[in-house]
matplotlib code that plots the C-alpha trace (Angstrom):
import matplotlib.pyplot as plt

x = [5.2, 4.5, 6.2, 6.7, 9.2, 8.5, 11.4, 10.9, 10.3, 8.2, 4.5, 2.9, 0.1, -2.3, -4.2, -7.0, -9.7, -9.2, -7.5, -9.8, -12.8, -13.6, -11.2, -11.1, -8.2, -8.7, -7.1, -6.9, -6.9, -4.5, -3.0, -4.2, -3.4, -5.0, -6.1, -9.1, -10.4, -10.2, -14.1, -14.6, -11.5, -12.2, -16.2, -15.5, -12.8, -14.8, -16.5, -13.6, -10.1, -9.5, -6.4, -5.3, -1.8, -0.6, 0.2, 3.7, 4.7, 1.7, 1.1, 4.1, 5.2, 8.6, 8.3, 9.7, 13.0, 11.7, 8.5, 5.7, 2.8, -1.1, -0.1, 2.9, 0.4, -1.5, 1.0, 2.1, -1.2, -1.5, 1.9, 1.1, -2.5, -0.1, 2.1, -0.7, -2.1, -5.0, -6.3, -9.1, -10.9, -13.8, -11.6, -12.6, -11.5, -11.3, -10.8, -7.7, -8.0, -10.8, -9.9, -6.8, -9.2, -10.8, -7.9, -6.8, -10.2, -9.2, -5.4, -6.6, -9.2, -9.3, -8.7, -11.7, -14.5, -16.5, -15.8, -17.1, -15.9, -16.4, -16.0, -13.6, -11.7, -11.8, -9.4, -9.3, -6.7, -8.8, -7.7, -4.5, -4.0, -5.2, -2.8, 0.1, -0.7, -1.2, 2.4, 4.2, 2.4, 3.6, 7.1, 6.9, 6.4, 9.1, 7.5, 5.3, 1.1, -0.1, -2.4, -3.8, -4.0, -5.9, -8.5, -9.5, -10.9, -13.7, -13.3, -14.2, -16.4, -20.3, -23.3, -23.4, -20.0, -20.0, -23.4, -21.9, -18.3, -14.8, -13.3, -13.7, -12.1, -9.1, -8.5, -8.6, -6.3, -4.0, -3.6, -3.0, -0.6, 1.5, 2.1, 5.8, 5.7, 7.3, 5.5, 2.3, 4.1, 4.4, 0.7, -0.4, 1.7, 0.1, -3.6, -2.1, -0.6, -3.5, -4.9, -8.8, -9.6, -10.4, -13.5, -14.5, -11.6, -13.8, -15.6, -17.5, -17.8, -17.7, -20.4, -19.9, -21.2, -20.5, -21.0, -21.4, -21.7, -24.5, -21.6, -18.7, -17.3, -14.0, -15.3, -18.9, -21.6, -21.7, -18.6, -16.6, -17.6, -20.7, -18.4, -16.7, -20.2, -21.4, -18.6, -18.6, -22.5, -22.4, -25.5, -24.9, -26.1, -25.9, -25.3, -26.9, -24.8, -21.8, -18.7, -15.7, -14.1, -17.3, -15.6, -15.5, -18.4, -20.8, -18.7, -21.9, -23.0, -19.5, -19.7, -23.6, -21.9, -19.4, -21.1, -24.2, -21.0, -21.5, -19.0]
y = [-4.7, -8.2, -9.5, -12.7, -14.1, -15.6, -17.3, -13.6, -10.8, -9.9, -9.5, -7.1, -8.3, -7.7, -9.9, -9.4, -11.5, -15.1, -17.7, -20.1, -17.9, -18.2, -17.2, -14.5, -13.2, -10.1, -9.1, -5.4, -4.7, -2.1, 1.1, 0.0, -1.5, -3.3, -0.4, 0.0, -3.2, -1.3, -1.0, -4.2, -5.5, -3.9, -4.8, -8.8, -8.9, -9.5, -12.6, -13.8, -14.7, -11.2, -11.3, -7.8, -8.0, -5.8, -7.8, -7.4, -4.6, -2.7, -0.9, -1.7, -4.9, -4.3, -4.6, -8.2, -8.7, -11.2, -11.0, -10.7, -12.8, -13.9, -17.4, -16.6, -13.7, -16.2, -19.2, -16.6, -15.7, -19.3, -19.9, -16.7, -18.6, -21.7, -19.7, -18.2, -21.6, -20.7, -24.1, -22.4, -18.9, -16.6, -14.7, -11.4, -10.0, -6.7, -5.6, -7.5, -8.8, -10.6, -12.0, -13.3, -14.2, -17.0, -18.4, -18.6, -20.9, -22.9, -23.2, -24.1, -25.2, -26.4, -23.3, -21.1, -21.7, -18.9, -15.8, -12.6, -10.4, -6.5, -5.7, -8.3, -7.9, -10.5, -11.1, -9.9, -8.9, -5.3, -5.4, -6.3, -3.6, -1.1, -2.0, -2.3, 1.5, 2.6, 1.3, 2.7, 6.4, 6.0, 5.1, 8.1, 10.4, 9.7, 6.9, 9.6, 8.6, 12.1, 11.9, 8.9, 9.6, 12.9, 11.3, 8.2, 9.6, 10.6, 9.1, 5.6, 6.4, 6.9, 9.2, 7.8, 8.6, 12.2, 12.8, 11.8, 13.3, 14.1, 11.9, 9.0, 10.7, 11.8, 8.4, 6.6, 9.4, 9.0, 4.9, 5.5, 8.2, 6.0, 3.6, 2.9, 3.6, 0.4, -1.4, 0.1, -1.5, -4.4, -4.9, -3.6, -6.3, -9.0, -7.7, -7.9, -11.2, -13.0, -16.2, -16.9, -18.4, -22.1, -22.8, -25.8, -27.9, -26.8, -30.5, -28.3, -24.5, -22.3, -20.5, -17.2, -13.4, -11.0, -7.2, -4.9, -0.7, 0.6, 2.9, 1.2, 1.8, -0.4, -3.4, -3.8, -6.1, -7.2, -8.5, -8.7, -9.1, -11.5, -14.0, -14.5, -14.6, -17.0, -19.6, -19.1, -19.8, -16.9, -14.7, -11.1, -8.0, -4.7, -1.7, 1.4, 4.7, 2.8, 2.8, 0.5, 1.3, -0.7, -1.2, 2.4, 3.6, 1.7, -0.5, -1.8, -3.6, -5.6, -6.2, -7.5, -9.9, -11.3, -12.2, -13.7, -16.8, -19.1, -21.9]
z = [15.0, 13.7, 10.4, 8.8, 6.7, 3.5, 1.0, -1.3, 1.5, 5.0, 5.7, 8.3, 10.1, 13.2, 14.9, 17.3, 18.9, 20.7, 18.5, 19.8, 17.8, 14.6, 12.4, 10.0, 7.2, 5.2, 2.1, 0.9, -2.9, -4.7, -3.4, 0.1, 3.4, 6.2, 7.7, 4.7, 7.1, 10.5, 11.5, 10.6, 12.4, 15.8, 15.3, 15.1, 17.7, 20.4, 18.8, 16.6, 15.8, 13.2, 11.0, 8.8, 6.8, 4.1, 0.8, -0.1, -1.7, -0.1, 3.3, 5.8, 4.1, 1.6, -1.8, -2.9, -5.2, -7.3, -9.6, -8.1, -9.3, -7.6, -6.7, -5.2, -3.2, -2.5, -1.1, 1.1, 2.7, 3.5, 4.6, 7.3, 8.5, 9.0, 11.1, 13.1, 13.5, 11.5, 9.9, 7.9, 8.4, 6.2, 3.9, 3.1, 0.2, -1.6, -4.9, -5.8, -2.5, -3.8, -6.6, -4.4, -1.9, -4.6, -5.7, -2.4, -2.0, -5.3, -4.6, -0.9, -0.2, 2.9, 4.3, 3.2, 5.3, 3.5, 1.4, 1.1, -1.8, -2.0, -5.8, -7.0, -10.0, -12.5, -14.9, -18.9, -21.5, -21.0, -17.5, -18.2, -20.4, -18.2, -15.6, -18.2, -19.5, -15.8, -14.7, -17.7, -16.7, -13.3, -14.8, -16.9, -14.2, -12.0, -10.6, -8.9, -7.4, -6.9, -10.1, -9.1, -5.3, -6.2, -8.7, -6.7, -3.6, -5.8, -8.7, -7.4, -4.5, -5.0, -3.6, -0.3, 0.7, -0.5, 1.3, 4.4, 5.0, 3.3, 6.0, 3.7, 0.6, 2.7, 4.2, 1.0, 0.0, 3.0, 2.1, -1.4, -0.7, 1.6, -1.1, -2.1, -6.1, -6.9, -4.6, -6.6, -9.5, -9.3, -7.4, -10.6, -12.7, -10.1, -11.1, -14.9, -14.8, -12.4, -14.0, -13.8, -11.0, -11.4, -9.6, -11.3, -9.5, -6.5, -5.0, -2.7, -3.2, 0.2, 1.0, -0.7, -0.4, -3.3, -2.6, -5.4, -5.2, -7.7, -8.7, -8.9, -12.0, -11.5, -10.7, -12.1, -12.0, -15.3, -17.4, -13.7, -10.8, -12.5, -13.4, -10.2, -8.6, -11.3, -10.4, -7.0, -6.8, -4.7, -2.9, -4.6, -2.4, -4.1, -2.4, -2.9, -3.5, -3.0, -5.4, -5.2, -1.9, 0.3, 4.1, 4.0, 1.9, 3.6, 6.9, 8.2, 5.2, 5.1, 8.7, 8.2, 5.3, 7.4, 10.1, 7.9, 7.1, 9.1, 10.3]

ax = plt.figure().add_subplot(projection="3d")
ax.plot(x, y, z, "-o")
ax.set_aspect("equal")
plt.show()
């Protein structure tokens, strides 16, 4: 299994596809790994350089010592494309992952060829708050997820899903399940400390897709995910029946996304 090292802990990644392809990095949000990016992942690896890694604290990678913070998320995921020799890739982003995802593009620039965001969160002293009460009820409960591996599965999924099969509810049960509590933590503190991205510093904007579900309820259209959109200049796509967990609610519509950047 494939780590690197950074100066505060380890990242676990995979890697598919011909480095020689075009490349592209994906970013999972909260209570998730790189395995929420699997169809997608197997799907472009015949036509691109595909990079998955779990964020630390997240998925196989160990929680770090130190605080954890979005910039420091973010210097990592750039020092791990310079280790893979990755100069500059479309960075899909989810979730958090999105909102990492564009400050990755404003922090470095260079490397973001394009971006496509699926439900991005933006950040507010409501959102903050949210987090902050979420962490101290996870403290307060022996630093236990099963409440909030139980509700989401439903909770912030929409129609389409449920019309379909349980296999998505369990699997988004299964990745929040494996979650190390603290690790939950202190992703949470990252979504509650995160600054606004700074897209004005942008010269150049990438070329940007936004994907909204109809039914998300934790990252909506407007008051969130609008403003990212807005500052990105982005091309919005909503998607019908879906709630906030896209690549699995509805994996072709990602995939069609990604491969409508073009480099």
């Amino acid at each position: 299994m494939p780590f690197f090292s950074t100066d505060s802990t380890k990242i676990f990644y995979t890697t598919g596809g011909s480095p020689s392809n075009p490349a592209v990095v994906f970013i999972h949000g909260l209570g998730s790994s790189q395995n929420y990016f699997y169809s997608q992942f197997e799907a472009l690896s015949s036509t691109h350089h595909v990079i998955l890694l779990d964020t630390p604290g997240s998925g196989q990678s160990p929680t770090p010592a130190g605080p954890p913070s979005a910039l420091l998320l973010v210097s990592e995921i750039s020092a791990l494309m310079d280790h893979l020799n990755v100069p500059s890739a479309i960075v899909v982003g989810h979730s958090l992952g999105g909102l990492l995802a564009s400050l990755l593009a404003v922090e470095f620039p260079n490397k973001v060829a394009g971006l496509v965001l699926l439900g991005p969160v933006h950040p507010s002293d409501a959102l903050a708050a949210a987090f902050e009460t979420r962490v101290k009820t996870i403290e307060q409960t022996d630093f236990s997820l099963e409440a909030i591996y139980n509700a989401v599965p439903l909770a912030a999924t929409g129609t389409l899903s449920r019309s379909k099969s349980s296999l998505v509810h369990g699997f988004i049960r299964e990745l929040v399940s494996r979650q190390d509590p603290r690790g939950y933590i202190a992703t949470c503190t990252v979504i509650a400390t995160a600054p606004v991205p700074e897209f004005a510093k942008l010269d150049k904007k990438p070329p940007a897709i936004v994907l909204v579900g109809e039914e998300d309820k934790t990252a909506p259209y407007e008051g969130c995910v609008d403003k990212i959109a807005t500052g990105l200049e982005a091309e919005v796509r909503f998607l019908e029946g879906v709630g906030h967990w896209h690549a699995l609610e509805d994996p072709e519509a990602v995939l069609d996304a990604i491969l409508s950047i073009k480099i």
